[in-house]
C-alpha positions as protocol buffer text, in pm:
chain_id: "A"
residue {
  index: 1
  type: UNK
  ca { x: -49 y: -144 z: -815 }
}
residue {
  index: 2
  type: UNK
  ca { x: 238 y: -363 z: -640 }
}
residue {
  index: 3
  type: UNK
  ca { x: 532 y: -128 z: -684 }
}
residue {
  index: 4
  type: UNK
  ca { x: 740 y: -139 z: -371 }
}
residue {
  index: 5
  type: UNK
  ca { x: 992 y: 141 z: -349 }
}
residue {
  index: 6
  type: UNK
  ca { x: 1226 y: 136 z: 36 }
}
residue {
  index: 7
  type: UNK
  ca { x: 1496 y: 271 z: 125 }
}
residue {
  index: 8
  type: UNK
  ca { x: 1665 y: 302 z: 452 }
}
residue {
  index: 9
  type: UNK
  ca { x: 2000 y: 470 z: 581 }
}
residue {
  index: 10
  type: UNK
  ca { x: 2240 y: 291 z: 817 }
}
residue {
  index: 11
  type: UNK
  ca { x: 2077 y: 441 z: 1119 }
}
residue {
  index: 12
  type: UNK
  ca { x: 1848 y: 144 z: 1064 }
}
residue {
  index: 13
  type: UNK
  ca { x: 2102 y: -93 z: 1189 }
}
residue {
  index: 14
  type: UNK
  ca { x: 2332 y: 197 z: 1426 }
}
residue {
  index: 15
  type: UNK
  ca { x: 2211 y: 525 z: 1637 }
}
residue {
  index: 16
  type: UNK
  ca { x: 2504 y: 638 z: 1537 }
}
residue {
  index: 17
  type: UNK
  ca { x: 2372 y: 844 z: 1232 }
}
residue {
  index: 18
  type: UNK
  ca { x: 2098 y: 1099 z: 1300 }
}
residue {
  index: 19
  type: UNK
  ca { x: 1798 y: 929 z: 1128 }
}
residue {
  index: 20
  type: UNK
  ca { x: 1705 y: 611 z: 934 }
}
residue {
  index: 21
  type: UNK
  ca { x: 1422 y: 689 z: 633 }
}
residue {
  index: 22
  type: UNK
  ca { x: 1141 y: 459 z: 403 }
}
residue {
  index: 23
  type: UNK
  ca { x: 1008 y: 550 z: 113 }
}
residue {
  index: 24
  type: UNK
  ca { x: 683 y: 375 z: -60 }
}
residue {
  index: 25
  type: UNK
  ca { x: 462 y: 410 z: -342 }
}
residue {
  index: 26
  type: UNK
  ca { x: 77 y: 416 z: -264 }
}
residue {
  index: 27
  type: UNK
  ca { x: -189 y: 407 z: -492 }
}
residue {
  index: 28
  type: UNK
  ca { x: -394 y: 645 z: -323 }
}
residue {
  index: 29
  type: UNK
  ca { x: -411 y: 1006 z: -386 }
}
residue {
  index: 30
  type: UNK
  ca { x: -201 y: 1295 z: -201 }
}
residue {
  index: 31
  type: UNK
  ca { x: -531 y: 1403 z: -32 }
}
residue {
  index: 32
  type: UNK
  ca { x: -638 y: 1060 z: 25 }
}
residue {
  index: 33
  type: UNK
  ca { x: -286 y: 996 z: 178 }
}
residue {
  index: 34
  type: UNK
  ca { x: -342 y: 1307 z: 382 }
}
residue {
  index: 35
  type: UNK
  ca { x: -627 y: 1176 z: 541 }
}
residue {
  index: 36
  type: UNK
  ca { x: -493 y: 818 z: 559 }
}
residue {
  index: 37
  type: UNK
  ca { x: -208 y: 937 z: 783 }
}
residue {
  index: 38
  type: UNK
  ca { x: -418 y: 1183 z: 1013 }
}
residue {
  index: 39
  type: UNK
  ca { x: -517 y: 876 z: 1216 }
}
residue {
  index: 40
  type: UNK
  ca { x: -200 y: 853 z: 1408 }
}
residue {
  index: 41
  type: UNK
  ca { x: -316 y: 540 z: 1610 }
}
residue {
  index: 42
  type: UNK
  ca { x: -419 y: 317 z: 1310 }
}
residue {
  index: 43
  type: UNK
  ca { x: 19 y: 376 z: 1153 }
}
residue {
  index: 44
  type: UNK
  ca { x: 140 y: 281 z: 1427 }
}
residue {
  index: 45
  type: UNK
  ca { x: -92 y: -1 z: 1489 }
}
residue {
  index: 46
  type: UNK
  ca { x: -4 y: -83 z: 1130 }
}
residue {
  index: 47
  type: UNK
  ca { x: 357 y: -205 z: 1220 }
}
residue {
  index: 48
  type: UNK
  ca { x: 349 y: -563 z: 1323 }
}
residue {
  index: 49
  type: UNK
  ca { x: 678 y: -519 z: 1547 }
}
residue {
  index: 50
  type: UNK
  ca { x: 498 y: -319 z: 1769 }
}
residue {
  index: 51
  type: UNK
  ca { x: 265 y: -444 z: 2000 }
}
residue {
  index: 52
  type: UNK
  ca { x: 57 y: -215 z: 2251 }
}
residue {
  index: 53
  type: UNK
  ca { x: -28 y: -226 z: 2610 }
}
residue {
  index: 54
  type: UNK
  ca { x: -164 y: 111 z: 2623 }
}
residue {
  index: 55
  type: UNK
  ca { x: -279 y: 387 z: 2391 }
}
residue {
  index: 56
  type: UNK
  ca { x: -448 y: 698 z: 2525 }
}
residue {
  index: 57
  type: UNK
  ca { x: -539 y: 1005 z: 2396 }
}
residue {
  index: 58
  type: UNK
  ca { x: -458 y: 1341 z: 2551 }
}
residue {
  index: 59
  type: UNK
  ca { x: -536 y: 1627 z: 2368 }
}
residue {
  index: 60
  type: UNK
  ca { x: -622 y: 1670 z: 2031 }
}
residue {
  index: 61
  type: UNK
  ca { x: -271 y: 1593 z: 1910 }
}
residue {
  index: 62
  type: UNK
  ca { x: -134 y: 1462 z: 2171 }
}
residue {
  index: 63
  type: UNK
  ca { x: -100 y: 1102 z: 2306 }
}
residue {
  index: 64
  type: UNK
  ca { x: 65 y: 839 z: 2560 }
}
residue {
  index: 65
  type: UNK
  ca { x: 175 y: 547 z: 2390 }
}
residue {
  index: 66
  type: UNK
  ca { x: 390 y: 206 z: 2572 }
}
residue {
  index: 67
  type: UNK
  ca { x: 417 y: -138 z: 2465 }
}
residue {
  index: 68
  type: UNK
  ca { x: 707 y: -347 z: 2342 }
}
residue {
  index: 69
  type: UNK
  ca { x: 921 y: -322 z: 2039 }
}
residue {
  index: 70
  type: UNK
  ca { x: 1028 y: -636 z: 1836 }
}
residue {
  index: 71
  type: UNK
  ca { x: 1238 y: -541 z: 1583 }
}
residue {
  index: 72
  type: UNK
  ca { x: 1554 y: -607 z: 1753 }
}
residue {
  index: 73
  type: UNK
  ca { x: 1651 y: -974 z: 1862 }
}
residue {
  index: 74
  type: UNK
  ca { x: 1578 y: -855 z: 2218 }
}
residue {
  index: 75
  type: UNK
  ca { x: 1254 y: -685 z: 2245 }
}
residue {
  index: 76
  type: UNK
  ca { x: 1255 y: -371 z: 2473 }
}
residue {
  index: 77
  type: UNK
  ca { x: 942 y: -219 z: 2612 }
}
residue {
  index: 78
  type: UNK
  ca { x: 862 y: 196 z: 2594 }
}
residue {
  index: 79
  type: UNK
  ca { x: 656 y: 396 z: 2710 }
}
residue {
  index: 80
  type: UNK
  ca { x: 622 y: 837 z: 2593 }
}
residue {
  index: 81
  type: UNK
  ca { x: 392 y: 1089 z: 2497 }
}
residue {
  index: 82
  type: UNK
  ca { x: 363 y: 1225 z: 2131 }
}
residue {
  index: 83
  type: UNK
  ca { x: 254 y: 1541 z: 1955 }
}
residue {
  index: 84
  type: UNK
  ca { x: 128 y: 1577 z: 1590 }
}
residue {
  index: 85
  type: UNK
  ca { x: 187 y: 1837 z: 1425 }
}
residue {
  index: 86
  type: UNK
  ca { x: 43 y: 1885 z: 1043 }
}
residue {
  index: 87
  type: UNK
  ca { x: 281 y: 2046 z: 796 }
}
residue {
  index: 88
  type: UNK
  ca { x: 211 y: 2132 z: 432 }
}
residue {
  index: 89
  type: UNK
  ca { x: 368 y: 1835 z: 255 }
}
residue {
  index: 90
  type: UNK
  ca { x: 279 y: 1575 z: 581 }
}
residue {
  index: 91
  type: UNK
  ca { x: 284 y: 1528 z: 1008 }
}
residue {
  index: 92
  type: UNK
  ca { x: 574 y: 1578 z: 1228 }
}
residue {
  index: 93
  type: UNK
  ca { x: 543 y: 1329 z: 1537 }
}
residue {
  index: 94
  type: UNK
  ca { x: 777 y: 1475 z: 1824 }
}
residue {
  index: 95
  type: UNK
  ca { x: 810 y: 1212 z: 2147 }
}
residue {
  index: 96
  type: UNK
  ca { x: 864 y: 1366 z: 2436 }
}
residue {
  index: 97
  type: UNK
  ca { x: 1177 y: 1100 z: 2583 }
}
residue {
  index: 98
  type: UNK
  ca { x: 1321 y: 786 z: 2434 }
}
residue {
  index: 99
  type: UNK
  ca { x: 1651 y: 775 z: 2191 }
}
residue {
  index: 100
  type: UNK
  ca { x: 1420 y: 891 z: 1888 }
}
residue {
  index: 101
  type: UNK
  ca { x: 1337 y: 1215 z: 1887 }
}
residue {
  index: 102
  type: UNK
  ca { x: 1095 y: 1290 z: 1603 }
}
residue {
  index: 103
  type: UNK
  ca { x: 922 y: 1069 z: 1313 }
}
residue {
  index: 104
  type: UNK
  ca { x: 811 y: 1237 z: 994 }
}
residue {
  index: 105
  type: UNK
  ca { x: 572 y: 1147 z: 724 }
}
residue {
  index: 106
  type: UNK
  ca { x: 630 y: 1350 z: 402 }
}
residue {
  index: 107
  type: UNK
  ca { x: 366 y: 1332 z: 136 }
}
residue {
  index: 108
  type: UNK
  ca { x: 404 y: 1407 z: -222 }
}
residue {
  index: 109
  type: UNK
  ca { x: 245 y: 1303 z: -610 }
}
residue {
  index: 110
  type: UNK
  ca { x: 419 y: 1029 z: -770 }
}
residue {
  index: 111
  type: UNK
  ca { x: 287 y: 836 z: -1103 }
}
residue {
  index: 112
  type: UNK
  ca { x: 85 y: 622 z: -1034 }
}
residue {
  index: 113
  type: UNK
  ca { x: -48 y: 764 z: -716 }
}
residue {
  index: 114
  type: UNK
  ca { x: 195 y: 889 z: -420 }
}
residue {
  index: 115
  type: UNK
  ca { x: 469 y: 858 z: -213 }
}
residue {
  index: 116
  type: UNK
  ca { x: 518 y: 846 z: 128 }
}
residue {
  index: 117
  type: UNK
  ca { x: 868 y: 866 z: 322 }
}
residue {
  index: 118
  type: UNK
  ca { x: 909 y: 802 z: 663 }
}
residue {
  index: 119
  type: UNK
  ca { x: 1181 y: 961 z: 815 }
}
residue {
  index: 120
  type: UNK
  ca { x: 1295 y: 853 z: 1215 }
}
residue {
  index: 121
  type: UNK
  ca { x: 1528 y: 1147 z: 1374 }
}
residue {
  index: 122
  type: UNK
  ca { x: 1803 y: 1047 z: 1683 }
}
residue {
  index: 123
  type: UNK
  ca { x: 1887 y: 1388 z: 1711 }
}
residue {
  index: 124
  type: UNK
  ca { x: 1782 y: 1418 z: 2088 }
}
residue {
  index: 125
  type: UNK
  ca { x: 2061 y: 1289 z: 2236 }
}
residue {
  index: 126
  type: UNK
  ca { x: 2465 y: 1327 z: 2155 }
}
residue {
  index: 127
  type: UNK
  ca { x: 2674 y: 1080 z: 1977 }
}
residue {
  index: 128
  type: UNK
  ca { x: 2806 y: 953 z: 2278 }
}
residue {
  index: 129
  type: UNK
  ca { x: 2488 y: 909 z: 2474 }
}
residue {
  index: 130
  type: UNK
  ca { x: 2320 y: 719 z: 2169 }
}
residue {
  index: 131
  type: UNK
  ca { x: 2611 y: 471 z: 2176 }
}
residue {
  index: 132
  type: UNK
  ca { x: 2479 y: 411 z: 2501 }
}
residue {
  index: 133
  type: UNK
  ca { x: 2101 y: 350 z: 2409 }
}
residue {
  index: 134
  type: UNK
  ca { x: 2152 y: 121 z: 2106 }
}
residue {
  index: 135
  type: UNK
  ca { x: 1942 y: -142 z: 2221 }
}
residue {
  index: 136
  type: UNK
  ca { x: 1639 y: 147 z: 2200 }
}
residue {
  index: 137
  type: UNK
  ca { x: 1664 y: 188 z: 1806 }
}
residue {
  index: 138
  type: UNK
  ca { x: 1356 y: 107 z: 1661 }
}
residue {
  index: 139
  type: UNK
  ca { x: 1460 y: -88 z: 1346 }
}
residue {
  index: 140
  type: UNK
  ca { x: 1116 y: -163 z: 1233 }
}
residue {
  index: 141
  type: UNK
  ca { x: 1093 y: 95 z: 985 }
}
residue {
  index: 142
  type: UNK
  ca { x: 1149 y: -90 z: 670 }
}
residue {
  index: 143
  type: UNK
  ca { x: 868 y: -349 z: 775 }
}
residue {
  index: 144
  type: UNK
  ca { x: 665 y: -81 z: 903 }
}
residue {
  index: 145
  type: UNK
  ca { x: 672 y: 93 z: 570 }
}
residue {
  index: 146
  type: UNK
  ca { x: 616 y: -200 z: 329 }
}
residue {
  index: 147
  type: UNK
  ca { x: 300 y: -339 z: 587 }
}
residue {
  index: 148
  type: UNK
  ca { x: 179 y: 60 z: 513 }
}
residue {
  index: 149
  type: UNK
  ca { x: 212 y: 10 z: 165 }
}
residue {
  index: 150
  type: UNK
  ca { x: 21 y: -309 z: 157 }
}
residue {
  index: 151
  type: UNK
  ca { x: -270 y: -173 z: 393 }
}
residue {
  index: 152
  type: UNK
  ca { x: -282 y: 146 z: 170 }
}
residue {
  index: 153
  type: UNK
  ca { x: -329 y: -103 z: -133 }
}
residue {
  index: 154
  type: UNK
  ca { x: -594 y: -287 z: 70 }
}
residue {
  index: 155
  type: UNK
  ca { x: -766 y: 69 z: 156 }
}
residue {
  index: 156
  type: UNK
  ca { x: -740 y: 174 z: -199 }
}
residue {
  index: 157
  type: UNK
  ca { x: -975 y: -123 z: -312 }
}
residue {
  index: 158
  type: UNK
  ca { x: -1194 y: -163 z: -26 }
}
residue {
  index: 159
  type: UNK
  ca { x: -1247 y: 110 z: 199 }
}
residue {
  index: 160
  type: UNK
  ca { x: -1569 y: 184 z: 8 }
}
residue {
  index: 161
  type: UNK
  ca { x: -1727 y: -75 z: 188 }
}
residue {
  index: 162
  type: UNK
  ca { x: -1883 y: -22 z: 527 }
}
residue {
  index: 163
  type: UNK
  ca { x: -1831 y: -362 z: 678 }
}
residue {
  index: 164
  type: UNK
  ca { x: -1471 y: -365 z: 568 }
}
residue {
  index: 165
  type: UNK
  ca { x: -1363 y: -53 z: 723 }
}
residue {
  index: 166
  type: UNK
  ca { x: -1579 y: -150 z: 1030 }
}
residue {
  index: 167
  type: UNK
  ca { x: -1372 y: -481 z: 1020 }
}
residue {
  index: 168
  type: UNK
  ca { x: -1032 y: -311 z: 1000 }
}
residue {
  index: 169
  type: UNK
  ca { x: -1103 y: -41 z: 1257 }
}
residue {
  index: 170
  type: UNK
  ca { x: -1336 y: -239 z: 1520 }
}
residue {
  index: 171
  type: UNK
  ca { x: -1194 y: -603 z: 1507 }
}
residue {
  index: 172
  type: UNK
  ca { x: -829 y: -559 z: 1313 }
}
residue {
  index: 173
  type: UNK
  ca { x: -670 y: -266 z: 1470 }
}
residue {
  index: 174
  type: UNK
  ca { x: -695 y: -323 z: 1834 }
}
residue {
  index: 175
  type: UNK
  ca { x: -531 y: -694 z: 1768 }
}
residue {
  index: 176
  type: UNK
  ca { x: -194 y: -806 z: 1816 }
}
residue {
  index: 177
  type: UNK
  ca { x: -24 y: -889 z: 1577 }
}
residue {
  index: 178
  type: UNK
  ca { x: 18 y: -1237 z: 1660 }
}
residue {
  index: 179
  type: UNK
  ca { x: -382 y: -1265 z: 1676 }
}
residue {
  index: 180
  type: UNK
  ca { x: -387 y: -1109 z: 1333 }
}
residue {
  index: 181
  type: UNK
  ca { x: -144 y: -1379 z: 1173 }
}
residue {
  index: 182
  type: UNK
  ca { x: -355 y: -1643 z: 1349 }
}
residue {
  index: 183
  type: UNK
  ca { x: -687 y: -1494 z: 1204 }
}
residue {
  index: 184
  type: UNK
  ca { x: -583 y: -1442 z: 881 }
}
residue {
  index: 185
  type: UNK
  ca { x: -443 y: -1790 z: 888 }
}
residue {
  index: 186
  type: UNK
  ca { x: -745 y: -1926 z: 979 }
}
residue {
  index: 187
  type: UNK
  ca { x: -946 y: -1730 z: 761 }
}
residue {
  index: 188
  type: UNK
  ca { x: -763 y: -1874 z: 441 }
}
residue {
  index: 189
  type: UNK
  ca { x: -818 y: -2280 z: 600 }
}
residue {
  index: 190
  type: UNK
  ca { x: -1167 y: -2181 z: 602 }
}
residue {
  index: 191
  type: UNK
  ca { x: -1194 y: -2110 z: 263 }
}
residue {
  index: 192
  type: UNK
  ca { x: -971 y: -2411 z: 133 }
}
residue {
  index: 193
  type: UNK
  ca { x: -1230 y: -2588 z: 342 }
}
residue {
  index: 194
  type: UNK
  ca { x: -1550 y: -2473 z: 169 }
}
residue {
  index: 195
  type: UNK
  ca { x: -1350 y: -2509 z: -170 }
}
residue {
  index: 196
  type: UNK
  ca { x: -1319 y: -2831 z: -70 }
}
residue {
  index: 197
  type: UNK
  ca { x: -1657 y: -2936 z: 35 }
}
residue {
  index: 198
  type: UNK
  ca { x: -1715 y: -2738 z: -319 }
}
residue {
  index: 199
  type: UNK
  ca { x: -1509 y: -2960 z: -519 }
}
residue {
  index: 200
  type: UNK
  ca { x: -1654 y: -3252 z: -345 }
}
residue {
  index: 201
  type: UNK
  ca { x: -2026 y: -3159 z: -420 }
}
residue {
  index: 202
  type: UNK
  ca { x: -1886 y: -3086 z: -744 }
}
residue {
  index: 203
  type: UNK
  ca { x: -1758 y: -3438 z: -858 }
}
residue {
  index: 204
  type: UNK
  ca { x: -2103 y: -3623 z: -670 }
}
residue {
  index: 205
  type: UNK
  ca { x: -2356 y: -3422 z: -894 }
}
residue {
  index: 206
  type: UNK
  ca { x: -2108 y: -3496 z: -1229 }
}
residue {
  index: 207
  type: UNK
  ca { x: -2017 y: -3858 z: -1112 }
}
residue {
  index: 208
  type: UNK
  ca { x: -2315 y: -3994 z: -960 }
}
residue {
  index: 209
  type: UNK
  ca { x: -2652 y: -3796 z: -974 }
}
residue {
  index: 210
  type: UNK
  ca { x: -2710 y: -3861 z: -1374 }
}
residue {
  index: 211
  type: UNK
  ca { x: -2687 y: -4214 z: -1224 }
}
residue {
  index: 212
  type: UNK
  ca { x: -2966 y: -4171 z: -1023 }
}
residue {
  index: 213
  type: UNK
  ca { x: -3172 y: -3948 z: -1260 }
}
């Protein structure tokens, strides 16, 4: 299940409209999904523009959050609290300062699975005051949503495994994602390596053992 569905509005590239959206199929159920997206922490550490300095929790739903934000050619830093809420078809995140004001995650059945949309609100602040906070638009959305979509593919097929979701939630998550491009990296020379040594073993016992025998 590769189907890749996004969408975004212009308030992706301008704060001048009041919110930018994302929309992806997921193979996983609308309950599943549900409880996928309940662990606020683990989306946003999903989004590989984003990397953290500091992630605490407050209350039950609430957090503080800061780190810097890549998605625009000159990365800003932020820092704000958060509140979950849980709605009937999704969560509501509300920040409590910055030039977004409110991220939502709508849930709903699609064919083969689900759908998720992301929506990002600006509403907070007036037209004129966004114009003035440009450089604070979080354009990551769009990358953010298709990295969810491929993590919610990987979850689908292997989150039955102990060790994998103790991978993903004990070494994965709390990595940059810098350190997570050089893992993975180094994870796939490593097995060219012992494919290698394979092959090699391989053409000695075909080649040269009957030789010997």
């Amino acid at each position: 299940m590769n189907e890749l569905s996004i969408n975004n509005s212009p308030a992706t590239e301008s704060a001048s409209d009041d919110s930018a959206w994302a929309s992806i199929i997921t193979p996983l159920s609308v309950d599943a999904l549900m409880e996928f997206c309940a662990d606020t922490e683990r989306l946003f550490r999903i989004n590989p523009m984003l990397v953290f300095t500091n992630w605490e929790k407050i209350s039950e739903n609430s957090y503080s959050f800061s780190g810097v934000n890549s998605s625009q050619e000159e990365a800003f830093e932020f820092e704000f609290g958060l509140t979950v809420s849980k709605l009937d078809d999704g969560y509501r995140i509300d920040y409590d300062k910055g030039i977004k004001s409110s991220t939502e995650l709508k849930i709903e059945s699609a064919e083969q699975g689900s759908k998720l949309t992301i929506t990002d609100r600006y509403d907070r602040l007036s037209a004129a005051e966004r114009k003035l906070h440009l450089h604070e638009v979080d354009q990551s959305i769009t990358i953010w949503a298709e990295y969810l979509q491929k993590f919610c593919i990987s979850w689908n097929s292997w989150s039955k495994f102990a060790l994998w979701r103790w991978y993903m939630r004990r070494i994965w998550q709390p990595m940059k994602p810098s350190a997570r491009r050089i893992t993975y990296m180094l994870l796939w020379i490593t097995v060219i390596e012992i494919a290698l040594l394979a092959l090699g073993a391989g053409i000695y016992i075909t080649e040269f053992l009957p030789d010997r025998i």
